[in-house]
N, C-alpha and C positions, 0 to 999 in steps of 0.2 A: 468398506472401511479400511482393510488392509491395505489395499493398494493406495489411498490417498493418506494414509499414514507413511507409504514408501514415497509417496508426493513429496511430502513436508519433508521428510528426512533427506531425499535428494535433492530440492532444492536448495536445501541448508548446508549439506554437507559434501556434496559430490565434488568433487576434483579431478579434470584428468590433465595432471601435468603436460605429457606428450603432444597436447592439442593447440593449436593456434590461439585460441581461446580456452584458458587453461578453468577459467570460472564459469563462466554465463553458458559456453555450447553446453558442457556434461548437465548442467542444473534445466536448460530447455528442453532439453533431447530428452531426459527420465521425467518430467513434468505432463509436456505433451503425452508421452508414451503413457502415462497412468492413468490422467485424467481421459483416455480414448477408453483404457480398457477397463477402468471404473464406472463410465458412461454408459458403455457397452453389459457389463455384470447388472450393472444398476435398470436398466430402459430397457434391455434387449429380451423380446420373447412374452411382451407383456402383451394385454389389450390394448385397442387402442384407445378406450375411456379410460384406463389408467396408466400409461403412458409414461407417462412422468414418476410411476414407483410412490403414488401417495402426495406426489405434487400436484397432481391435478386435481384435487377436491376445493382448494382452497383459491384455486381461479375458477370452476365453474360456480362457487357457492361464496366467495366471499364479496364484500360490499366493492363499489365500484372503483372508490379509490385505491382499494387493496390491489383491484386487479388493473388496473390502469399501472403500476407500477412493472410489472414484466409486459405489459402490452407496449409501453417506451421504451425498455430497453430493448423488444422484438426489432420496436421502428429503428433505432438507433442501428442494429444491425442490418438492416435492409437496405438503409441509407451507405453500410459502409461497403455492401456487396454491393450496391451500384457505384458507388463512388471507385470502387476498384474495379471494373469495369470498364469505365470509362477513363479512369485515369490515363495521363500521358506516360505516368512508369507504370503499366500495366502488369508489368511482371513482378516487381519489387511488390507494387500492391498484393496482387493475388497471393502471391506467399504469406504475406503478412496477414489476408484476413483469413488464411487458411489455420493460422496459429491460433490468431484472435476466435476463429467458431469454435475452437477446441476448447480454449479459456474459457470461454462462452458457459460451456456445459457445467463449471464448477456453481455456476447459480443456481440452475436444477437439484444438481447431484446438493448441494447444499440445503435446499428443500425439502430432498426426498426424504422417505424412511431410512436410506443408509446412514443419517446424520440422527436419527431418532434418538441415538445418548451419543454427545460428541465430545463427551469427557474422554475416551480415547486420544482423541486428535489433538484436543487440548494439551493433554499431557506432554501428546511428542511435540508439538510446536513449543513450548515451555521446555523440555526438556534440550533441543537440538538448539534453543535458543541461548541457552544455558550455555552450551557446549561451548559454541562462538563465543558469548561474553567472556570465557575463560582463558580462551586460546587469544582474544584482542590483547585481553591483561595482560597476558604472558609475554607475546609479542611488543607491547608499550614499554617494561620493565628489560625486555632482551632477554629473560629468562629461558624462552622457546620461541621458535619461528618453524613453520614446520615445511614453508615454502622458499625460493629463495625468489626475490622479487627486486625488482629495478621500482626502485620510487623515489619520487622527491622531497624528500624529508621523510622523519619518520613520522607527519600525522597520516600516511601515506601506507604506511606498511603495517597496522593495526586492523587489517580488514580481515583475519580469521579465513573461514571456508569459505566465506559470501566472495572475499577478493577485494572489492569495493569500498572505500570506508564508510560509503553514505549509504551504500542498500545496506550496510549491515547494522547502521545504528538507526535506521528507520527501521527494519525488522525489529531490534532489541528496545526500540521504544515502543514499538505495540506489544511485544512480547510481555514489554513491564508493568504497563497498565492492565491486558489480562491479567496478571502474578498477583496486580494489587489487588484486581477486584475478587479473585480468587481469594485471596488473605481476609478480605475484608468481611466474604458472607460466610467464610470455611466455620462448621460446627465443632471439627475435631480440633484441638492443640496441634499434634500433628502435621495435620495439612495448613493450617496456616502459619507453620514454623518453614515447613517448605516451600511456600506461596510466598513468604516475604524474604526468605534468603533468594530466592527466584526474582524476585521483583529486586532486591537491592542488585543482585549481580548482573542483571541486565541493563540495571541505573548505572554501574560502573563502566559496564561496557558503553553505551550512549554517553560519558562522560569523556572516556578515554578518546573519543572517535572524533568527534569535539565537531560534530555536527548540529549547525543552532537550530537547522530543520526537527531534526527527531526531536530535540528538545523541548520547541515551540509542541508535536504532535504529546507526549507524555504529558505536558499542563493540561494541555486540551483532553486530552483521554482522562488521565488521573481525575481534573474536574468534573467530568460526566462520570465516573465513579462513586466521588465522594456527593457531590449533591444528590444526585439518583439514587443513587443506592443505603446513604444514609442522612441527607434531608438534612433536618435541623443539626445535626449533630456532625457535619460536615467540616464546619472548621478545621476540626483539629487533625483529620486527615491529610489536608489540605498543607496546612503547617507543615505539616511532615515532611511531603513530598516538597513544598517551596526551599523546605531545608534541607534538602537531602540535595538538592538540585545546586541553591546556594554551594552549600558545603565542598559537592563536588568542583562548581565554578572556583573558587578560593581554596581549597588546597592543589587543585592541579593546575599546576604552572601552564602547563601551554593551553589549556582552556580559559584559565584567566585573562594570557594576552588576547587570545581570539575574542571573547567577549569585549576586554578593552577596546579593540580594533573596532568590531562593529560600533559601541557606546559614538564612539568618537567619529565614524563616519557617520552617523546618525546626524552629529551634533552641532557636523559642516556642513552638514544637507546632500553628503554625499551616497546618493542612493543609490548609485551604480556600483559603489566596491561594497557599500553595504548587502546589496544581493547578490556578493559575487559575480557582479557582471553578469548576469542574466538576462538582464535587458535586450541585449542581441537577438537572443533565443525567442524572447517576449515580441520584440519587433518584429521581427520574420514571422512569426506564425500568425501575426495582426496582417501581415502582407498578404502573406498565403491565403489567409481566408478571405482577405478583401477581392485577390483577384478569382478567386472559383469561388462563389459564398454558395449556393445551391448544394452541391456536392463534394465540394474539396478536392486535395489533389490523391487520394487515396490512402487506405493504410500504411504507415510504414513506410509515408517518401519524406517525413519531412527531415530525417538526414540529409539528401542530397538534395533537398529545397532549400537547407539554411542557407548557406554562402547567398546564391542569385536574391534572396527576398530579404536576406539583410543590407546586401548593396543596395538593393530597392527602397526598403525604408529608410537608410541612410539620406537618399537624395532628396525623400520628399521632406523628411523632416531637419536636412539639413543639420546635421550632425552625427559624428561615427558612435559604433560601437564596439569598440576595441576592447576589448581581454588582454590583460598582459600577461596573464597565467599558462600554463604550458599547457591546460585545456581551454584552450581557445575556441575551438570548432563543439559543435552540438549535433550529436545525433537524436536527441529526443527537448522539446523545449522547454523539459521543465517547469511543466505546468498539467497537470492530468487535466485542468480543466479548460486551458485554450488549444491543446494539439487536437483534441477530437473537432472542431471547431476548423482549425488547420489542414486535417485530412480526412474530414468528413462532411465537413460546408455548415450551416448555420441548419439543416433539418437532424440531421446527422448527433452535431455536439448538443445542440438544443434538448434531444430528446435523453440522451446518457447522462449530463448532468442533470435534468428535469427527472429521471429517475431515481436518481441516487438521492437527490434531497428528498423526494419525496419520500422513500423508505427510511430514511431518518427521523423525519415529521412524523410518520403513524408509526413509528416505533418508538417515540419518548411519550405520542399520544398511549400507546398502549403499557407503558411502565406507568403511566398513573393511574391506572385500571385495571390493573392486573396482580399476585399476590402470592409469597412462596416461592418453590422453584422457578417458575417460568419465570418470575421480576426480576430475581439474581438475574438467571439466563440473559434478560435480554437488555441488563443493565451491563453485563460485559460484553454483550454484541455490538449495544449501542456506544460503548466505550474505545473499543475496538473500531469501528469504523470512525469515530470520530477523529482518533488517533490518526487515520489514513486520509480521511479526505483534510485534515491538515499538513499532511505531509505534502498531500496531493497540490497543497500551493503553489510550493519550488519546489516540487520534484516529481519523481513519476513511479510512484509505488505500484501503480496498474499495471504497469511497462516490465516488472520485474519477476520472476517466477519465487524468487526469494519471497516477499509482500503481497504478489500478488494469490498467489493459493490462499493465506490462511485469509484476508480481505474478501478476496469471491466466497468463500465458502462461508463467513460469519454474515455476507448478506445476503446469501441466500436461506441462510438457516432462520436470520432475524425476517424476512418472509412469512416464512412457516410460523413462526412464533406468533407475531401479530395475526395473524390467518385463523389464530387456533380460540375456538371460544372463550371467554373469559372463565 
């Protein structure tokens, strides 16, 4: 539990100026390192019928679908250690599924008994999330900057510890929808005075960031809160958060224009500046998979696949895909659910999103069956992932150690939850 609390907090917070990569290396490098030696405290020294620390009761004894659900994402990994194998960047592959088995392990380790009360984790992922929405604020206003950074504009220089503007209000909009469902089942006064100042200040911060991504994921989360979790009485939850969202849209100026932009590319049918030209990224990975569809071209290459596979689908579809933005180029496609697809071939991506819906499915089937602590629980688990796999549209929350910790670990916990007798 300590050390995937030192998880969450180093991928939130760590910085090391000095480094070429002054965000992303220090937050992978303390992430990997934790989740090895969490895995290791957690698995190591056990039997091998229990194995998995309390996770394996609930694969050998639970119904078929239950267990059909880590037995795809097993395949999905199988698929991507072959796939990186045989890939033509064989190298670039193998490191990357060398990260990716490590990530791997937060599904277990989420399962197991170390997660058994993960109100811990909660807190510091709320808490560290906290932190960041404070320091975007500050940074928006020029009150404090605590880095000094080259960007272009300032929606640009509001990305706190994360660095990023878009991992950080994709973390702060899953962060908010936890906050709310916190607030929402909290008994004490207390905690849900802190649960919703938690939830508003990471609504500020997803405001400030002026990310329509995160945005889109908080309706999404927030609504599997309020229906889930309070049913008929849902509305007026609901109200809340459309106003608070409003609210934020119309008084901050440059989210106003952003939203107007989009309204309006919407309303010429222009779909390409309305996804921020994503479509490039989108085309390539439609390339990529067409030509390796079996196995893909391995983890971790469709960086240096975009350029060749966007030329490619250029010519067959006979028109460009030009970005006139100063990120032009793509290292990840912005899509959690066509790159696997892309670098892992149609057995591969098939089986990782066939997973993840499916633990969605028998976890809202198990909130209507279930009653008390575990319902909360697993109406913020369920809230929480839903939050990500909308992110996971145009973007790639999986891809990031920031999203991706607290997302592995609440589906593997939502696992265990549905696994557990009614």
């Amino acid at each position: 539990m300590l050390l995937l609390c030192a998880a969450l907090l180093g991928t939130a917070l760590a910085v090391d100026p000095a480094a070429d990569n002054a965000f992303d290396a220090p937050k992978r490098f303390l992430a990997l390192s934790a989740i090895a030696a969490a895995a290791a405290f957690a698995f190591a020294g056990t039997r091998a019928g229990s194995r998995l620390d309390g996770a394996a009761a609930p694969w050998r004894e639970g119904p078929p679908l239950h267990r059909a659900v880590p037995a795809l994402f097993v395949l999905a990994l199988v698929a991507a250690g072959l796939s990186a194998v045989l890939s033509p960047r064989r190298a670039v592959a193998l490191d990357a599924f060398r990260a990716l088995l490590l990530y791997a392990l937060l599904l277990p380790l989420g399962a197991s008994r170390a997660l058994r009360n993960p109100r811990p984790l909660l807190a510091v992922f709320l808490g560290v999330s906290a932190v960041n929405a404070t320091v975007s604020l500050l940074q928006a206003t020029g009150l404090f900057s605590p880095f000094r950074i080259r960007a272009w504009g300032n929606r640009e220089a509001t990305g706190a510890f994360a660095g990023n503007v878009g991992y950080l209000a994709i973390a702060l909009g899953i962060a908010a929808v936890a906050a709310f469902a916190v607030a929402l089942a909290a008994r004490t006064a207390k905690l849900r005075v802190g649960a919703s100042a938690a939830a508003l200040l990471c609504l500020a911060g997803v405001v400030v960031n002026q990310n329509l991504t995160s945005l889109m994921a908080v309706a999404a989360g927030g609504a599997v809160v309020a229906f889930a979790g309070l049913r008929r009485r849902a509305w007026l939850p609901i109200a809340l958060v459309l106003a608070a969202l409003a609210a934020g849209a119309l008084l901050y100026r440059p989210l106003r224009v952003r939203a107007a932009e989009a309204i309006a590319a919407a309303q010429a049918g222009d779909w390409d500046r309305l996804v921020t030209y994503r479509s490039g990224a989108w085309a390539a990975a439609r390339a990529m998979a067409a030509e390796r569809p079996i196995l893909g071209w391995g983890p971790g290459t469709f960086g240096p696949e975009f350029v060749p596979h966007r030329l490619t689908a250029e010519i067959r579809a006979r028109r460009r895909h030009l970005n006139p933005l100063v990120t032009s180029s793509y290292a990840e496609a912005h899509s959690d659910y066509l790159q696997p697809f892309a670098e892992g071939g149609v057995i591969g991506g098939s089986a990782a999103v066939a997973s993840a819906a499916l633990l969605l499915v028998l976890l809202f089937r198990a909130i209507r069956r279930i009653e008390g602590a575990r319902r909360t629980e697993a109406v913020l688990l369920a809230a929480m992932l839903v939050a990500g796999a909308t992110a996971a549209l145009t973007w790639f929350p999986l891809q990031r150690p920031i999203t991706a910790l607290p997302l592995l670990l609440a589906a593997g916990r939502a696992w265990r939850v549905i696994g557990e007798p009614a």
